[in-house]
C-alpha positions as CSV (number, residue, x, y, z in Angstrom):
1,X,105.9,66.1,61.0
2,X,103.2,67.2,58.6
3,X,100.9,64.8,59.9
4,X,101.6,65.9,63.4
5,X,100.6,69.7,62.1
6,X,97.7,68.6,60.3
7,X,96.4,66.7,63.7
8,X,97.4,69.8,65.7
9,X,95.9,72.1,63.8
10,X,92.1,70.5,63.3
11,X,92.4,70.1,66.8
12,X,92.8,73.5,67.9
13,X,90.5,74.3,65.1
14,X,87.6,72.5,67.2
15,X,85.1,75.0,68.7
16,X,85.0,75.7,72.2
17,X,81.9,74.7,74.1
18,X,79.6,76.5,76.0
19,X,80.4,76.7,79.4
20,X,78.5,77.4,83.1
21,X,80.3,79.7,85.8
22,X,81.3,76.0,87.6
23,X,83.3,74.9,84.5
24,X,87.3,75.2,83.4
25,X,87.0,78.4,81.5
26,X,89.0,78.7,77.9
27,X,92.0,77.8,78.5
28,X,91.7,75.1,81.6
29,X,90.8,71.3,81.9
30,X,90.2,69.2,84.6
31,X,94.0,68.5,86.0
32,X,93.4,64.8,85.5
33,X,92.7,65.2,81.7
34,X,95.2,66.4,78.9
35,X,93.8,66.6,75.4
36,X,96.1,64.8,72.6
37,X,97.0,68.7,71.3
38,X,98.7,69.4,74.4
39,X,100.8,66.1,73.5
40,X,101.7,67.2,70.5
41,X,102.4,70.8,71.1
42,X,104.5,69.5,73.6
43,X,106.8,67.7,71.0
44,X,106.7,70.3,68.5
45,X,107.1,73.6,70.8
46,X,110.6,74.2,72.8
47,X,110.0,75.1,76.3
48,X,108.9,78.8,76.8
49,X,110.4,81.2,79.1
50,X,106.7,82.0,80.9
51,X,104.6,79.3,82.2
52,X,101.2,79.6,83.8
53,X,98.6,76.9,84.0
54,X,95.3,77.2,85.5
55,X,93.1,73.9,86.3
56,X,90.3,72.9,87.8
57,X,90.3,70.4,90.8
58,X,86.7,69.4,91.9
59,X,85.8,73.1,93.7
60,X,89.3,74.5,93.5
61,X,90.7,76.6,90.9
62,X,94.6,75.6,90.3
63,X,97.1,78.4,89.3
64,X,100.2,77.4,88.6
65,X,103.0,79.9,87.1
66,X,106.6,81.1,87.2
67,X,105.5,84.9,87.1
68,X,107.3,85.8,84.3
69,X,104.9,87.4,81.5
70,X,104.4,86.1,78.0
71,X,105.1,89.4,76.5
72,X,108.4,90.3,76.9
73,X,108.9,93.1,79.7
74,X,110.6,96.5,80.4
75,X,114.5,96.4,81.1
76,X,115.1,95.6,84.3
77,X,117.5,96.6,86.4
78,X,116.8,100.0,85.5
79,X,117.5,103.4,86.6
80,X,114.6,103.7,88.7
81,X,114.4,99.6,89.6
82,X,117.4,98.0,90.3
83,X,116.2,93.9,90.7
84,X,116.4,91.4,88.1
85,X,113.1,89.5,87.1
86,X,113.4,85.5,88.8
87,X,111.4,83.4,87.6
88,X,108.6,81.7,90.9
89,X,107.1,78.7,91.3
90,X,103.3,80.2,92.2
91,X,100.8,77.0,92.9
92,X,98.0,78.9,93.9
93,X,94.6,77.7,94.6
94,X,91.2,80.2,95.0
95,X,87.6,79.0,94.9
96,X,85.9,77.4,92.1
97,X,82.3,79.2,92.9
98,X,83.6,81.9,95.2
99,X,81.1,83.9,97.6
100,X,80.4,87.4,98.1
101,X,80.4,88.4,101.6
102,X,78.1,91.7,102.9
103,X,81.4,93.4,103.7
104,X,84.9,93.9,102.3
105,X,88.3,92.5,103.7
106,X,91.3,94.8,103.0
107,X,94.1,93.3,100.9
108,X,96.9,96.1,101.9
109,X,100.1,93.9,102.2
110,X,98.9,91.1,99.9
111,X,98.8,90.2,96.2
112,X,95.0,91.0,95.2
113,X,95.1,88.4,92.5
114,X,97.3,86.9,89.1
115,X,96.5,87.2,85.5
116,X,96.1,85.0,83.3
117,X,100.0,84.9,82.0
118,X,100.9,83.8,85.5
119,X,102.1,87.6,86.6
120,X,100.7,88.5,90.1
121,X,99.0,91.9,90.8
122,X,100.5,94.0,94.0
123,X,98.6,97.6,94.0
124,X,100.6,98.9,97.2
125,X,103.8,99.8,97.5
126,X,106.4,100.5,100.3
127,X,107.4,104.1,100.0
128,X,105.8,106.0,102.9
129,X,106.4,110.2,103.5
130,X,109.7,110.9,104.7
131,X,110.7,106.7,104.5
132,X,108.7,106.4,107.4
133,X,105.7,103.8,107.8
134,X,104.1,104.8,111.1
135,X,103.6,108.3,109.2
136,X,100.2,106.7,107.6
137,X,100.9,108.3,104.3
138,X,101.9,105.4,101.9
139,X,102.8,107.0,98.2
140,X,100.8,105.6,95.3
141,X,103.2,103.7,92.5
142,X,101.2,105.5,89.7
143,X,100.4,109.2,91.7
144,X,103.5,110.4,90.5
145,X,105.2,111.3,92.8
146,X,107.7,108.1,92.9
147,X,109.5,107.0,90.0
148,X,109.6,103.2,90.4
149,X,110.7,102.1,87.2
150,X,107.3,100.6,85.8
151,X,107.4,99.3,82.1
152,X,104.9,99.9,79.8
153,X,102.6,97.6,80.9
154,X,102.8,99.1,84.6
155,X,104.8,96.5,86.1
156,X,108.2,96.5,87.6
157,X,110.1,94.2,90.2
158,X,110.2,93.5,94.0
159,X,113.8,92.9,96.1
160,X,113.1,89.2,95.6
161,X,112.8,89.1,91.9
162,X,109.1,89.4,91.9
163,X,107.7,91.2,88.4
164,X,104.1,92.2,89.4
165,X,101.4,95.0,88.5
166,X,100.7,98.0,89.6
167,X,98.4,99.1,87.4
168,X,96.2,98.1,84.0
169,X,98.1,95.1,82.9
170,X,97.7,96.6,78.8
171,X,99.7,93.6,77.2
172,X,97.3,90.8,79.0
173,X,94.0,93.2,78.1
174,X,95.2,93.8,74.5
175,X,95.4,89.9,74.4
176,X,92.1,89.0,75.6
177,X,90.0,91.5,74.0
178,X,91.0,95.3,74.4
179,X,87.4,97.3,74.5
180,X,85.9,95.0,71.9
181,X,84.6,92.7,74.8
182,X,84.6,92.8,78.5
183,X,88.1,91.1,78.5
184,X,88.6,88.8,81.4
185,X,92.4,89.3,82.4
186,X,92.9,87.0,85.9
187,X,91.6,85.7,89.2
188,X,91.5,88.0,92.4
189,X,92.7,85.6,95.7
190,X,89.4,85.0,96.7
191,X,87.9,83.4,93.2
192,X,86.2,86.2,91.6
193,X,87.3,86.6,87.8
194,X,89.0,90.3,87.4
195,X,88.2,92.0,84.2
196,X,89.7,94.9,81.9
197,X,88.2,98.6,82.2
198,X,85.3,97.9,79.5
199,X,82.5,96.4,80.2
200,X,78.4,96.2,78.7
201,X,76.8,99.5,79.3
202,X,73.7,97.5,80.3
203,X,75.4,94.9,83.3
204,X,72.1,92.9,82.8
205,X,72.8,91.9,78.8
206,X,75.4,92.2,76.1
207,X,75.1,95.4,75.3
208,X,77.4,98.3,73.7
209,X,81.1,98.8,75.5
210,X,81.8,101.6,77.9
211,X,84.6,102.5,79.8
212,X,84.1,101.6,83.2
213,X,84.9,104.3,86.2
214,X,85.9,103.6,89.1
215,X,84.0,105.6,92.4
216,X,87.1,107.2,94.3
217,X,87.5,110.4,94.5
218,X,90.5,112.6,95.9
219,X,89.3,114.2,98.9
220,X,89.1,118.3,99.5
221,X,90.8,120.3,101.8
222,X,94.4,119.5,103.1
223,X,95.7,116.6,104.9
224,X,96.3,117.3,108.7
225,X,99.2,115.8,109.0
226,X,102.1,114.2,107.7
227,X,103.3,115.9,104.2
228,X,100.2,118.6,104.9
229,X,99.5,120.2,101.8
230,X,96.5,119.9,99.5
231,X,95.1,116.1,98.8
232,X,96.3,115.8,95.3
233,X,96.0,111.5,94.9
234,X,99.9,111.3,95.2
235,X,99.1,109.7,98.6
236,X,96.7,106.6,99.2
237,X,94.9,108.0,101.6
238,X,94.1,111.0,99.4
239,X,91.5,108.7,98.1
240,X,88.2,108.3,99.3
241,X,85.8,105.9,97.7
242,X,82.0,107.8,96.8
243,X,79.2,105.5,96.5
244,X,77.7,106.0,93.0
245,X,80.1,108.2,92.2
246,X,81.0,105.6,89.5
247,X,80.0,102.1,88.2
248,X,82.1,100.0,90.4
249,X,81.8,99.1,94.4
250,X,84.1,99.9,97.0
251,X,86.3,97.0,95.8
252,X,86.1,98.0,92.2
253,X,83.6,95.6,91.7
254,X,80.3,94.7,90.0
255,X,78.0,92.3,89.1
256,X,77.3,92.3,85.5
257,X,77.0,89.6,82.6
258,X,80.9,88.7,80.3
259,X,80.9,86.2,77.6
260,X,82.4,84.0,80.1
261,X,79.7,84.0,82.2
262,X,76.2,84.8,80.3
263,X,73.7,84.8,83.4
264,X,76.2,87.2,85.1
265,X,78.4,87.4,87.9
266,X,80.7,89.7,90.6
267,X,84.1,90.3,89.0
268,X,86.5,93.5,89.6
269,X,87.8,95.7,87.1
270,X,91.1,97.2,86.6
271,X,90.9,101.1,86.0
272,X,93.2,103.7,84.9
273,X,92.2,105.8,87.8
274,X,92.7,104.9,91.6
275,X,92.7,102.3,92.6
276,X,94.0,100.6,89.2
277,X,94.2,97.4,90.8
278,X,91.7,96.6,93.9
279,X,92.3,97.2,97.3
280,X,90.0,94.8,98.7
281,X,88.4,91.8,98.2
282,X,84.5,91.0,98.5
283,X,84.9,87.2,99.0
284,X,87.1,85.3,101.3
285,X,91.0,85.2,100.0
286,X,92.5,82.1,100.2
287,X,96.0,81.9,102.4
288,X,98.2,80.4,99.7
289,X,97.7,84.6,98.1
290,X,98.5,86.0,101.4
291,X,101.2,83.8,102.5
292,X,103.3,84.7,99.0
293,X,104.2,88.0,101.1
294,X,104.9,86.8,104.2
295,X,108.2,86.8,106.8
296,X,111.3,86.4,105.3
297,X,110.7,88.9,102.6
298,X,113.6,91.4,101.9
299,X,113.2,95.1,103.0
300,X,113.3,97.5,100.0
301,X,111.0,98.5,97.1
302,X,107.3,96.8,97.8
303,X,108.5,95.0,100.3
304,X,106.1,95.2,103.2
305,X,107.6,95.5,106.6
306,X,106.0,95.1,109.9
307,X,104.2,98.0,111.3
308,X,100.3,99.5,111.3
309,X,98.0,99.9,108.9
310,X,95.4,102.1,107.9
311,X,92.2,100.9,106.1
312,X,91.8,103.4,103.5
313,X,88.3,102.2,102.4
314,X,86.6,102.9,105.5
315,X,87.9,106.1,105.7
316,X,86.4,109.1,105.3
317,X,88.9,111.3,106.3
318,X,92.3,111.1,108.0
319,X,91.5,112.6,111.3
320,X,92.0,108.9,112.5
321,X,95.4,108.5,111.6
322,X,96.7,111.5,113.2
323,X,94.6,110.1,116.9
324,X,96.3,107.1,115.9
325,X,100.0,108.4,115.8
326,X,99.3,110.6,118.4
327,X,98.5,107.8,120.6
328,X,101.2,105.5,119.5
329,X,103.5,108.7,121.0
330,X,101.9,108.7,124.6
331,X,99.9,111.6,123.6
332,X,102.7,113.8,121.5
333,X,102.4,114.3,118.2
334,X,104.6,112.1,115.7
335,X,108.1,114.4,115.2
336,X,110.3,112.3,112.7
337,X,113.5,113.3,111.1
338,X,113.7,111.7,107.6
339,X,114.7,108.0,107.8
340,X,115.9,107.9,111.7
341,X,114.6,107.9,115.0
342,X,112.5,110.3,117.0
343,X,114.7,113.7,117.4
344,X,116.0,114.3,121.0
345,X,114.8,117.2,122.7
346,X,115.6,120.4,121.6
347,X,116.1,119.2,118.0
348,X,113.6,120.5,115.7
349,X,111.4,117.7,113.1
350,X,110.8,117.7,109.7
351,X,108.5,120.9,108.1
352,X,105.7,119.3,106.6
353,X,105.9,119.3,102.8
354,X,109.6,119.3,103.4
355,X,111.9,117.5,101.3
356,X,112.9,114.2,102.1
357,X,115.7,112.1,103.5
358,X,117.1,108.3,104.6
359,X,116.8,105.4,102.8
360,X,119.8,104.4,100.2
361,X,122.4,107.3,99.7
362,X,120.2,109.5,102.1
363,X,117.6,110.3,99.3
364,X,114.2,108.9,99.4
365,X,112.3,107.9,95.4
366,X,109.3,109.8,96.2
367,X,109.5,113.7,96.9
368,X,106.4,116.6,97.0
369,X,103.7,116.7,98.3
């Protein structure tokens, strides 16, 4: 047993080489190779509870994972989320040397990405005004307004067992670096590395830290439908993104140099403003991320149900979703009673800004305006 320490440990005591944005980064190997450590951790180590392995496979990236997190999480069921964490079997693939394309593709409905520990990132959520999706005013899991039951490192769970972010994953940043180093923390769906909210002041060299910002602003004036009321970033589509407003794209991107890849490259950034996690993606996402919400999924919290969307990031303000609903009534405007049906004639709809009904025990989790 000594021995098999002493072997492990000058092993792992080995510095890692220098790398180019094509190669396994720390932490992967080519899936045909397994170093004699791994063998003997193996023997020495019981079985964790998480599991996440990421490969690389000629010009595909390999995730592998059962989405639960190496740190252990909030208690769930809890008062505000009543599933129980299940353990997934994610084999995910995304490109090795991903592109970026001259205009964004929305990821509303869709995992944006997994971190490193194998836990996938889900910005959106499934509470809408009044528990009603045609409304076009989807409530943010972190505008407070909702209490979802997030633990403290901004993750809760899905009908389905699915524990996934909403927000700055802290545990997997604190891990990989904090604000000593831009700390790389995952893989969005279409290849590009996601990062932690610090990065070099000077994107061209390492340079000192700053805290990145993100360029969406909450909109002036009040919305003209729906909740009505002053835009106060409880709602997604309070949001609207400024260009240079901040350091970071549309996407939450930018293209700066990490000490993961020292001639530079495009990678998001996780912020503690909106949109904390990315709402689109700059390069082309590959179907085995958009396919992990697809039919069959329970209705409930985050779980995405059939029904139109609204692009948020093209919008500049939301005189489009009103045309929309109006047309989607034959030319009326939208009346809904909270959780049912259109009210017969006669029968008077919600006041906007009104509280809220339906759902479970006729009381929806998000309320105000």
């Amino acid at each position: 047993m000594r021995i098999s320490l002493a072997i492990a440990g000058a092993l792992i005591a080995l510095p890692a080489a220098a790398h180019e944005i094509s190669a396994p980064l720390s932490g992967e190997e080519p899936l045909a190779h397994k170093h004699v450590a791994d063998e003997i951790w193996d023997l020495l180590l019981p079985q964790a509870e998480a599991s996440a392995d990421i490969t690389v496979q000629g010009n595909t990236r390999r995730i592998r994972a059962n989405g639960y997190p190496i740190k252990a999480p909030g208690q769930f069921p809890n008062r505000n989320n009543p599933h129980a964490i299940s353990k997934k079997n994610y084999n995910l693939k995304v490109p090795l040397n991903p592109r970026k394309n001259s205009r964004s593709t929305n990821a509303h409905g869709s995992v944006f990405g997994i971190a490193i520990n194998g836990v996938v990132m889900d910005p959106g959520t499934a509470e809408y005004w009044q528990n009603n999706r045609r409304s076009g005013w989807n409530y943010e899991a972190l505008g407070g307004a909702c209490k979802l039951g997030l633990d403290k490192y901004n993750a809760h769970v899905q009908p389905d067992g699915t524990y996934h972010y909403h927000g700055i994953p802290t545990g997997v940043v604190a891990s990989s670096g904090g604000n000593k180093v831009p700390a790389m923390i995952g893989f969005a769906a279409d290849g590009f590395p996601i990062y932690g909210q610090y990065g070099y002041s000077d994107p061209a060299g390492k340079s000192s830290m700053k805290k990145l910002k993100s360029s969406y602003r909450i909109k002036s004036g009040t919305r003209p439908s729906g909740p009505g009321g002053p835009y106060n970033g409880k709602f997604t589509q309070d949001w609207a993104f400024a260009a240079g407003a901040g350091d970071l794209d549309q996407c939450n991107g930018r293209f700066a140099v990490t000490p993961e890849y020292p001639d530079g490259t495009y990678h998001y950034v996780v912020t503690d403003t909106f949109p904390f996690i990315p709402r689109c993606w700059m390069g082309r996402p590959d179907p085995s991320f958009t396919r992990l919400k697809g039919r069959g999924q329970r209705s409930g919290l985050d779980a995405e149900q059939g029904g139109p969307t609204i692009d948020f990031a093209t919008m500049t303000d939301n005189t489009a979703v009103a045309v929309q609903l109006i047309q989607a009534q034959r030319g009326h405007p939208p009346r809904l009673r909270p959780g049912g049906p259109p009210p017969q004639r006669g029968q008077r709809g919600p006041r906007p800004g009104g509280r809220q009904g339906g759902g479970q025990g006729g009381r929806s989790p998000c309320s105000g305006s």
